[in-house]
N, C-alpha and C positions, 0 to 999 in steps of 0.2 A: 685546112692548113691555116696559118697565120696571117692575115691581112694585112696591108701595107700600111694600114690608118695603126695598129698594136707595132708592129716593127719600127714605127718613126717615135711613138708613144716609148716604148725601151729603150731608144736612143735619145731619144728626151730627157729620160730620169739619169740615165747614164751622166750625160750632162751635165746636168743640175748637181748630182752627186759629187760628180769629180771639182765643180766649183764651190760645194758647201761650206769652205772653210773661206775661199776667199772672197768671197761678199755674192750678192745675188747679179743675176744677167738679166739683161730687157730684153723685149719681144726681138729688135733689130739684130742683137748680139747673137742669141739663140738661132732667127731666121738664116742668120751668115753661115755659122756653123754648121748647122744641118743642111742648108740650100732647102728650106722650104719657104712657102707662100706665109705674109703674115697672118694673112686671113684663114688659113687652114691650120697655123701654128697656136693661133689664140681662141681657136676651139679647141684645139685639144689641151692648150694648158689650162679652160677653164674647169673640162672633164678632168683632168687630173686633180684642178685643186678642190674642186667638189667631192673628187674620191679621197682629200686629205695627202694625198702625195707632196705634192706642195704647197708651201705660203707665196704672199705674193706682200709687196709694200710700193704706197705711190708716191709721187714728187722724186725728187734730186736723190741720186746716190739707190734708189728703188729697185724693183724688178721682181722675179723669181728664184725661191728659192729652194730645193730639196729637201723635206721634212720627214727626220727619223734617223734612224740607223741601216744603211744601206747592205750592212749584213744581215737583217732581220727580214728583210721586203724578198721575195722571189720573183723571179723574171715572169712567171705563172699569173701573179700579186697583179700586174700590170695588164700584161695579155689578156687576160679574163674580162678585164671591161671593155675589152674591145669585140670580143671573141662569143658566139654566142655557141654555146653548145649541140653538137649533132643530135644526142637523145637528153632530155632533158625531162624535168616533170609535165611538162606541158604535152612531151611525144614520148610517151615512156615505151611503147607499144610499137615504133618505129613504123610511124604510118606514112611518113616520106621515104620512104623507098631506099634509104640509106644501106649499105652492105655490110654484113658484119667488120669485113675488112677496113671499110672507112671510120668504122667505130675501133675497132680495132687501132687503128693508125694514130688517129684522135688522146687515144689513152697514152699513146708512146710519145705524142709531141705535149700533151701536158704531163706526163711526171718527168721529161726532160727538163720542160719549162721550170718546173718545181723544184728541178735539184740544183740551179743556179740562182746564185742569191746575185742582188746586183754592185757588191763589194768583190764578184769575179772579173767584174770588167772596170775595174776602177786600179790608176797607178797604185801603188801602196803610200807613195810620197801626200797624194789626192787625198787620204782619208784622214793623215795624221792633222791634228789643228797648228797652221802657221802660230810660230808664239809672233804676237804684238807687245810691242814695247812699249807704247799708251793709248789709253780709247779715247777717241779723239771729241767726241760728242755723243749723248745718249739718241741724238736720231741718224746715225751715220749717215751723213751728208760727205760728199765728194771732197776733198780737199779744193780749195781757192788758188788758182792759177796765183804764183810772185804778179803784185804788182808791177808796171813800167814805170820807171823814174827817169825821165829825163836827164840826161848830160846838157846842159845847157842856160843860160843867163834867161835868169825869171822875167827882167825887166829890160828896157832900150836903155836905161843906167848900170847896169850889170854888163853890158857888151863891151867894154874897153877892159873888161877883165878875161874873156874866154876870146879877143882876136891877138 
């Protein structure tokens, strides 16, 4: 069957996917959402980005981000690096004991896995690209909280004008 470390992994790119257009998410952001550990979330987003699923960017305004066409990738695409195969080259001969039924089973949960792309679990609103009105800087950095300005006399000569 599918493993929980490949299931949180789908909901990962899911994720990432659905935010693609509106800037990347950190480790904390990601962890909220899912409720996982950071520690277990920044292994697998670093298997991920090793498999090219995602980029990632550091400093201000940073994070991860989904890389590609979320139509193109299959829910299979993902699973599979987590997944290791019942009969494989290594066991072609089925020398662990496996049933034909569980090989059997195996073939049914991967061309399932293969016939969802992961643009089926994404809103439609999600894929389209927000329009921006202007790019604000070529490293997109965060926007800068307004300044505070003071209501008040700069100086102890200035106070007979604001009592």
């Amino acid at each position: 069957m599918i493993s929980s470390k490949a299931v949180n992994a789908i909901n990962l790119c899911v994720l990432l996917a659905c935010h693609q257009w509106t800037g990347p998410l950190t480790n904390k952001q990601i962890s909220q959402k899912l409720n996982l550990s950071i520690s277990y979330l920044e292994e697998m987003l670093s298997e991920l980005k090793r498999q090219g699923f995602l980029s990632s960017t550091k400093g201000p305004g940073g994070g991860y981000r989904f890389v590609g066409d979320p139509a193109d990738i299959t829910v299979w695409d993902i699973a599979s690096k987590y997944e290791a195969p019942l009969q494989s080259e290594e066991n072609p001969l089925n020398l662990a004991g496996i049933d034909d039924y569980e090989l059997a089973l195996e073939q049914v949960v991967m061309n399932t896995l293969k016939s969802f792309r992961l643009s089926h679990f994404i809103e439609p609103q999600a894929i389209q690209p927000k329009p921006t009105s202007k790019i604000l800087s070529r490293f997109n950095f965060k926007p800068l909280p307004k300044p505070f300005i003071p209501q008040a006399a700069n100086s102890v000569f200035q106070l007979h004008m604001w009592v």
